[in-house]
Each structure stands twice: as structure tokens, then as C-alpha cells.
N, C-alpha and C positions, 0 to 999 in steps of 0.2 A: 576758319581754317580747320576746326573739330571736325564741323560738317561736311568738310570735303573730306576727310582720313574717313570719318565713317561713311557715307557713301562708297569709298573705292572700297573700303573691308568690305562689305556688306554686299557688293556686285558678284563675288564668284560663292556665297551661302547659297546652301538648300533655300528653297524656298523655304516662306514661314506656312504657319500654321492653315490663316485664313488663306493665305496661297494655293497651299494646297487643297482645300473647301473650294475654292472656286474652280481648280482646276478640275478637281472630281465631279462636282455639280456641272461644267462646263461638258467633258468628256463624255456623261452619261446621256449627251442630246448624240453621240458618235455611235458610230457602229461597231466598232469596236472600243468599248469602257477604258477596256484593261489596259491594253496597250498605249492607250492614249495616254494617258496617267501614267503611265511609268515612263513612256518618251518623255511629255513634257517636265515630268519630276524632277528626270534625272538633266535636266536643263537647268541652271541657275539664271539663267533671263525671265525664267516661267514666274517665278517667284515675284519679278517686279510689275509681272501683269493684272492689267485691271478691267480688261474689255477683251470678249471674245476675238476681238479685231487683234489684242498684243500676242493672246495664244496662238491666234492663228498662222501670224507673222511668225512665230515661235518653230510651230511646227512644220511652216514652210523652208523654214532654213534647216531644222535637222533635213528632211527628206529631200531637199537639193544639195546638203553635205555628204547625205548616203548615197544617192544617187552619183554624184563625184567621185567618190570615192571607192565603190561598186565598180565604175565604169574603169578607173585607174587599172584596177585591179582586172578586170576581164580584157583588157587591151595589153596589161602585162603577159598574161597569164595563154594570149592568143586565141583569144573566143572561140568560135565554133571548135577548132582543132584541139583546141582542151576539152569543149564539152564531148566529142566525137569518142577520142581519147578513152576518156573513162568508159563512155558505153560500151566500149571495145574490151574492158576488163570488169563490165558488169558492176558498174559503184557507182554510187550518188558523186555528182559534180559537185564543188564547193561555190559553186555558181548559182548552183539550186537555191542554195539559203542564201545567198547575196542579192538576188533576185525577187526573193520573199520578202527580205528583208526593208528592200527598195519598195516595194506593190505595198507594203503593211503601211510604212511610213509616209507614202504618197495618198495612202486611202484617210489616212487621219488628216493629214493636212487636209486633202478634198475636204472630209466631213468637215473641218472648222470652216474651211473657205466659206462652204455651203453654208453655213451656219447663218454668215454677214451678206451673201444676198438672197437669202428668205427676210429678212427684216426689210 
């Protein structure tokens, strides 16, 4: 019964230490280091990974959750006609970085994908 309470405690922790050693040893095979490591960091699943294959899985669902959620958001907000909008008063779309944000996290997930079929 201990072991089940600390299992559930221990699911929503930062990653630990070696966790994070592996996630940074892992992310520095990525094209982007940086970001990689803070996405997955800031993941508490990351932590209980142990194969390039768990991070990847990792980073494939943040950048299907951004992506989700991105899209919520530009179907609320009326796509083109929002983006249109702003050009019309000369200002950056808030689409802009919703969009970046979606391409960053999709390009880390690629690089892990990548990672497991070059092996």
C-alpha cells in the first residue's frame, strides 16, 4: 500500500536528477538543445523516462496538446480574418507565436521521433 501512495506522489514531481542528465544528454542529439529540455522538463512524465522512445512519446503529446490547443484558439479567434485584421492596423498577430510555438514543439518531437528510426 506505501508503494502505491508513493508512486501516485511521485507522478506529478519534477523530474529527478538523473532525469534530467538523461533528458539533456538526450536533447543535445536535437536541433534545438534548449528548448528541448525545457519542454520536456517542464513535463512531469519526462522524469519517469528511460528510453529515448519514453521522451519521445513525451514530446509527442506536449506538441499534439499545443497544437490542440493553438487550433482552439485560431478557430475561436476566426483565422485568416483575425490574421487580416491586424495587418490592417500594422501589429504582430498573436497567431504569430501560437504558430512558432506549434512548428518549435513539432520540430522537437520530429528530432526524438528521428532519433528511434535511425537505430
Amino acid at each position: 500500500m506505501v508503494l502505491v501512495v508513493l508512486a501516485a506522489l511521485s507522478y506529478g514531481l519534477p523530474a529527478t536528477r538523473s532525469g534530467i542528465d538523461f533528458i539533456a544528454r538526450t536533447c543535445k542529439k536535437t536541433t534545438n538543445p534548449a528548448l528541448c529540455v525545457a519542454m520536456l522538463s517542464a513535463d512531469p512524465k519526462s522524469g519517469h523516462a528511460s528510453t529515448e522512445h519514453d521522451l519521445a512519446s513525451v514530446a509527442l503529446q506536449i506538441a499534439t496538446n499545443t497544437a490542440k490547443k493553438n487550433a482552439a484558439i485560431i478557430c475561436d479567434l476566426g483565422g485568416s480574418t483575425c490574421e487580416n485584421a491586424f495587418k490592417g492596423i500594422h501589429k504582430k498577430s498573436p497567431m504569430a507565436d501560437m504558430d512558432r510555438e506549434t512548428m518549435e514543439r513539432c520540430g522537437v518531437a520530429g528530432d526524438l521521433i528521428g532519433l528511434l528510426v535511425a537505430k
